[in-house]
VEXNUTI-970588 format. One record per residue: x, y, z of N, C-alpha, C, CB in turn; residue in three letters; residue number from 1. Coordinates in nm, 3 decimals. Glycine has a CB too. Layout:
nx  ny  nz  cax  cay  caz  cx  cy  cz  cbx  cby  cbz  type  seq
X  Y  Z  X  Y  Z  X  Y  Z  X  Y  Z  ala  NUM
...
//
This chain:
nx  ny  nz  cax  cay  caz  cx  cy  cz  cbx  cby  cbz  type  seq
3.631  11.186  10.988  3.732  11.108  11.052  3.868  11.168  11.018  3.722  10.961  11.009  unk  1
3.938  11.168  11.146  4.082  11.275  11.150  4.219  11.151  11.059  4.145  11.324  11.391  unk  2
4.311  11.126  10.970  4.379  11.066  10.989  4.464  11.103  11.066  4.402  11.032  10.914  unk  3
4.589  11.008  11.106  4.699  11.069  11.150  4.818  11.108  11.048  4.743  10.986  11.247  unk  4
4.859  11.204  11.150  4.957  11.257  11.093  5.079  11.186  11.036  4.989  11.334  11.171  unk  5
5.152  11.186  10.949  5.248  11.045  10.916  5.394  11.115  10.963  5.249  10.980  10.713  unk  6
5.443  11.082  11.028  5.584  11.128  11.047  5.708  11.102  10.952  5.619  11.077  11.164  unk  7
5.760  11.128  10.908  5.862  11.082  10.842  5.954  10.998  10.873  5.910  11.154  10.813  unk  8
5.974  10.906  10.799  6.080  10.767  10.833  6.222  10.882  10.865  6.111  10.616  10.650  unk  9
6.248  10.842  10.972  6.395  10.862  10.991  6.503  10.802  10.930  6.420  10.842  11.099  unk  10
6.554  10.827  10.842  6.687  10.778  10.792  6.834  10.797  10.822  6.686  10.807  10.692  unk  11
6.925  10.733  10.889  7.039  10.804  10.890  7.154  10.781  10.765  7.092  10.774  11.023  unk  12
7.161  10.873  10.765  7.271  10.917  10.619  7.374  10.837  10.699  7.326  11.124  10.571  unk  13
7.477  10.755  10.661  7.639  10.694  10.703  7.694  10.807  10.641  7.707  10.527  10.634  unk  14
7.828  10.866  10.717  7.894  10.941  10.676  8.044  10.873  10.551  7.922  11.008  10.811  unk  15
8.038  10.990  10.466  8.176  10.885  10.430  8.320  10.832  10.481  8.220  10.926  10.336  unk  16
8.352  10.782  10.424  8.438  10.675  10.476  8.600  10.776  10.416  8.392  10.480  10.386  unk  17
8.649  10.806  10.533  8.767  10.869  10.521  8.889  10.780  10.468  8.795  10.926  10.650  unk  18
8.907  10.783  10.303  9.029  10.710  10.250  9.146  10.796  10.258  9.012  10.663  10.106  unk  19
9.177  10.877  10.304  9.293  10.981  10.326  9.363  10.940  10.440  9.246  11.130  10.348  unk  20
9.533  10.940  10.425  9.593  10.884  10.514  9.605  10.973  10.647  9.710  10.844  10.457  unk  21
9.579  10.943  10.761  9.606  11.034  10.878  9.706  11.099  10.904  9.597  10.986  10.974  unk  22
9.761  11.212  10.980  9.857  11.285  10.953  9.982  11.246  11.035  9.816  11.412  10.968  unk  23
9.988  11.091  11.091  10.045  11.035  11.160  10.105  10.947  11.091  9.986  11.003  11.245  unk  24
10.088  10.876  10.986  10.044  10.801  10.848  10.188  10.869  10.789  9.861  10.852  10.757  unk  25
10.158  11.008  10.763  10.162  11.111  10.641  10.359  11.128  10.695  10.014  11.303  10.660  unk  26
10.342  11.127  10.829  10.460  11.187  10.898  10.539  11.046  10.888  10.431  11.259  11.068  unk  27
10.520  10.999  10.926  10.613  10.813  10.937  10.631  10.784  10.774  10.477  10.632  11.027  unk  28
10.553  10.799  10.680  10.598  10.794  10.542  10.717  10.857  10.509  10.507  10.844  10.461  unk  29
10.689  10.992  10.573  10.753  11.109  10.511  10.975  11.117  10.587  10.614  11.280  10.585  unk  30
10.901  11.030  10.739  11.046  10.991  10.733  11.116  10.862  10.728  11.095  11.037  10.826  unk  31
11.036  10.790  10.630  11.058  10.687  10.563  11.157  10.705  10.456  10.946  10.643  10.521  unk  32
11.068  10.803  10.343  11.138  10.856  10.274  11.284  10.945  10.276  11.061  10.899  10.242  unk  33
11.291  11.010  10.400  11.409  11.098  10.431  11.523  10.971  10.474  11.370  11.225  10.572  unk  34
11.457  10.895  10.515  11.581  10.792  10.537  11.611  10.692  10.437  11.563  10.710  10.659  unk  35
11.563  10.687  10.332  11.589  10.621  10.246  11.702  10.739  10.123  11.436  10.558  10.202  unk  36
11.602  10.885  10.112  11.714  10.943  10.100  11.859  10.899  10.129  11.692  11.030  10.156  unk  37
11.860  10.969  10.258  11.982  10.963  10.353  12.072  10.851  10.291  11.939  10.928  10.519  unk  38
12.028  10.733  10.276  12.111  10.620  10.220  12.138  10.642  10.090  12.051  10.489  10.231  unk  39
12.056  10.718  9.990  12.123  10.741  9.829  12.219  10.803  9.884  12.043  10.832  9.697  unk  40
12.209  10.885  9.975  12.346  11.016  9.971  12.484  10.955  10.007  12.323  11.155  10.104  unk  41
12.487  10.842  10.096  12.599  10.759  10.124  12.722  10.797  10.038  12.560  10.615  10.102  unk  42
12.723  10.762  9.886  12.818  10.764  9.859  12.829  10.910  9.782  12.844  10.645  9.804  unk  43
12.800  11.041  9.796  12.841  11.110  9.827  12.931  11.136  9.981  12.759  11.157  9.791  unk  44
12.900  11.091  10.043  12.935  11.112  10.180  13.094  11.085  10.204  12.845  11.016  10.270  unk  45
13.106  10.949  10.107  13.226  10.882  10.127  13.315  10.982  10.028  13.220  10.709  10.086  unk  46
13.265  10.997  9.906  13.348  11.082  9.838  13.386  11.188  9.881  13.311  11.109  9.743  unk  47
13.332  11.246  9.995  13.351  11.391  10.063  13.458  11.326  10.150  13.204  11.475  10.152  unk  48
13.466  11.231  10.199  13.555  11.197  10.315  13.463  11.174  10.442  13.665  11.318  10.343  unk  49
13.392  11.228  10.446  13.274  11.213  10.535  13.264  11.111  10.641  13.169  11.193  10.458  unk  50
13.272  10.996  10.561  13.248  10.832  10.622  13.328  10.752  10.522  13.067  10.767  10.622  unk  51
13.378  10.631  10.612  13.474  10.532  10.526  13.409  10.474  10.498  13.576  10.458  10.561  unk  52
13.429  10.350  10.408  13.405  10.243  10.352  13.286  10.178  10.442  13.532  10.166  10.335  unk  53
13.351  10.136  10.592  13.329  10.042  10.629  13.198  10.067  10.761  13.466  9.985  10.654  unk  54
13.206  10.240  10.773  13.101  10.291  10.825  12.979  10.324  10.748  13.140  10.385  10.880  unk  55
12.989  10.352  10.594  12.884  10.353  10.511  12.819  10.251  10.506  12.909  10.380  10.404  unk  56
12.915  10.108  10.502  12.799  9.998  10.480  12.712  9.963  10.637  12.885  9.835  10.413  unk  57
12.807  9.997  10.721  12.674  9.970  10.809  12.583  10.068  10.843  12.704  9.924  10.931  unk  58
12.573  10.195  10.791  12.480  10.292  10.792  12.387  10.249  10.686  12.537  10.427  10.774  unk  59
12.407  10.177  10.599  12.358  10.182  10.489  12.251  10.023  10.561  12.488  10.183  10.338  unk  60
12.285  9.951  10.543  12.173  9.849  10.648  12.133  9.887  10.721  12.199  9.747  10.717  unk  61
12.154  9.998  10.839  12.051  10.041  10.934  11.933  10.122  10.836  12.126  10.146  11.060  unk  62
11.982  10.214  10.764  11.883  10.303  10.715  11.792  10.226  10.634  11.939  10.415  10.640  unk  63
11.839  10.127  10.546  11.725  10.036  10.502  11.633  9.955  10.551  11.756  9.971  10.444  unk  64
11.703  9.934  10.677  11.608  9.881  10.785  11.482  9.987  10.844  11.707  9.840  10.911  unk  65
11.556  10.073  10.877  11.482  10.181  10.926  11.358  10.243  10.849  11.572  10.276  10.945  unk  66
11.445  10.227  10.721  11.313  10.298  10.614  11.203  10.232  10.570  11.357  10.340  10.481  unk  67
11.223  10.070  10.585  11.174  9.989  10.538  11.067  9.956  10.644  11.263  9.902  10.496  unk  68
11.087  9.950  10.779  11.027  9.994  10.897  10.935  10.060  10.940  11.077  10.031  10.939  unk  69
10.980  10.199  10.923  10.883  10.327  10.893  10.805  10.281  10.794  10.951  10.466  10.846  unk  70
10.802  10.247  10.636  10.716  10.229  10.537  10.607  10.128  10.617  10.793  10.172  10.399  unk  71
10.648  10.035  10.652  10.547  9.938  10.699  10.483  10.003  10.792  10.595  9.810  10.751  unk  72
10.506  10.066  10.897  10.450  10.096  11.047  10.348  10.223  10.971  10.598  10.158  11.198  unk  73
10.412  10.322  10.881  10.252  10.406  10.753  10.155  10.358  10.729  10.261  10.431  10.601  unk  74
10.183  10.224  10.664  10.075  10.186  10.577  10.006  10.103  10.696  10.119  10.101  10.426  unk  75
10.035  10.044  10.808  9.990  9.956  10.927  9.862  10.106  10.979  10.164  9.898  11.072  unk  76
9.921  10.205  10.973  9.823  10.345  11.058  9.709  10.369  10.964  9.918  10.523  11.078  unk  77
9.752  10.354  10.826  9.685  10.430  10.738  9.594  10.322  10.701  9.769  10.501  10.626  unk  78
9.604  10.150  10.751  9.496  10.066  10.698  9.405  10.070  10.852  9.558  9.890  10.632  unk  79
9.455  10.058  10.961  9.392  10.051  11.073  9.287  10.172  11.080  9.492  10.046  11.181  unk  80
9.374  10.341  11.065  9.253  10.418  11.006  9.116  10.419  10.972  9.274  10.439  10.931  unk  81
9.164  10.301  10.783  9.046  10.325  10.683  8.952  10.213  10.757  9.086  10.293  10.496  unk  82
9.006  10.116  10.858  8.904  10.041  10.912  8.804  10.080  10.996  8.948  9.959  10.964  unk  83
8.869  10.179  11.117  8.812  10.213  11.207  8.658  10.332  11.146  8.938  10.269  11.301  unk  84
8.747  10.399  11.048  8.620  10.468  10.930  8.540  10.391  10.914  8.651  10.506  10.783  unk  85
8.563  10.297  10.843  8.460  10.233  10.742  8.365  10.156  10.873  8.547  10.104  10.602  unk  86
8.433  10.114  10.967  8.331  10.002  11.106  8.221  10.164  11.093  8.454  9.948  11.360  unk  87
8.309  10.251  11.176  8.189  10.384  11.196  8.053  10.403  11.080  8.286  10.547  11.177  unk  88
8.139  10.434  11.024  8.047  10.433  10.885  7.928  10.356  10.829  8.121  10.409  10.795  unk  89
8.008  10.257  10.875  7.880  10.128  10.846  7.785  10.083  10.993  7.976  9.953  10.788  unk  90
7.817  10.147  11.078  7.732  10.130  11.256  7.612  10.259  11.243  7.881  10.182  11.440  unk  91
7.694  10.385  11.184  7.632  10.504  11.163  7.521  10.475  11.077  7.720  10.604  11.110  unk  92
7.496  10.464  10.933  7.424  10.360  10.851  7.311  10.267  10.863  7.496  10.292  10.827  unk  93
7.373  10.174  10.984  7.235  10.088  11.013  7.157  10.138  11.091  7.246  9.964  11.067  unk  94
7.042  10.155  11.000  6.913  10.226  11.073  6.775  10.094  11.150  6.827  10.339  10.918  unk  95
6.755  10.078  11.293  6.688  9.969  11.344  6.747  9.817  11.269  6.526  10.002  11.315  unk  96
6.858  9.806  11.288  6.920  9.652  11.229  6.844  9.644  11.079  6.864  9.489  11.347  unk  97
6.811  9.716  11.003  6.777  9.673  10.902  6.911  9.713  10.787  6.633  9.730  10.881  unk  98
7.004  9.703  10.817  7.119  9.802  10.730  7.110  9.953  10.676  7.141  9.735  10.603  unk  99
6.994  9.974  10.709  6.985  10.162  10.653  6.921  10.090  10.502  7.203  10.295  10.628  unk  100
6.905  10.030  10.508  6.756  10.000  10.340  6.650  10.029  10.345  6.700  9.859  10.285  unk  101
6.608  10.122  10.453  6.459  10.129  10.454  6.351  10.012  10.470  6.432  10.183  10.340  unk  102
6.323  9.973  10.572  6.297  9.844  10.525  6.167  9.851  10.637  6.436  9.715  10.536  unk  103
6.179  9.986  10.706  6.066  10.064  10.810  6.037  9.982  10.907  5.923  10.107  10.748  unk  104
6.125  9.986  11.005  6.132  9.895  11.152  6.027  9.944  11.181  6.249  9.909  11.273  unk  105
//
């Protein structure tokens, strides 16, 4: 009497879960930071003659706005990102609705 042949359980591996910020993320941080710069430099600016008094301070509320802005709208890319990863990740993973536990649908 022949048995059969046993095939191997198919498993799918989930890929990992990309915690690295996207390079969209990386760029809106990065001129987050340049504008927050920009506002330390203010009062150099004034000391140069650059800008008066009364134009620094309202440069100086826009750019904190701005920077503060940008920071949020980074970290808004860079969590929406790690979600859209991790959903994949975890769809990729479930093998026949059993969660990928082996559980041999």
């Amino acid at each position: 009497m022949r048995r059969p042949v046993e095939t191997p359980a198919v498993r799918r591996v989930a890929p990992p879960v990309d915690n690295t910020p996207p390079t969209q993320s990386k760029v809106t941080g990065g001129l987050a930071a340049l504008a927050c710069a920009a506002c330390c430099a203010l009062p150099l600016l004034i000391a140069a003659g650059v800008l008066t008094g009364a134009g620094a301070a309202i440069l100086e509320k826009t750019l904190l706005a701005v920077s503060a802005g940008l920071a949020v709208l980074a970290l808004g890319m860079w969590w929406l990102h790690r979600r859209r990863t991790a959903r994949l990740a975890a769809v990729a993973g479930a093998g026949c609705g059993c969660g990928g536990g082996g559980c041999g649908c």
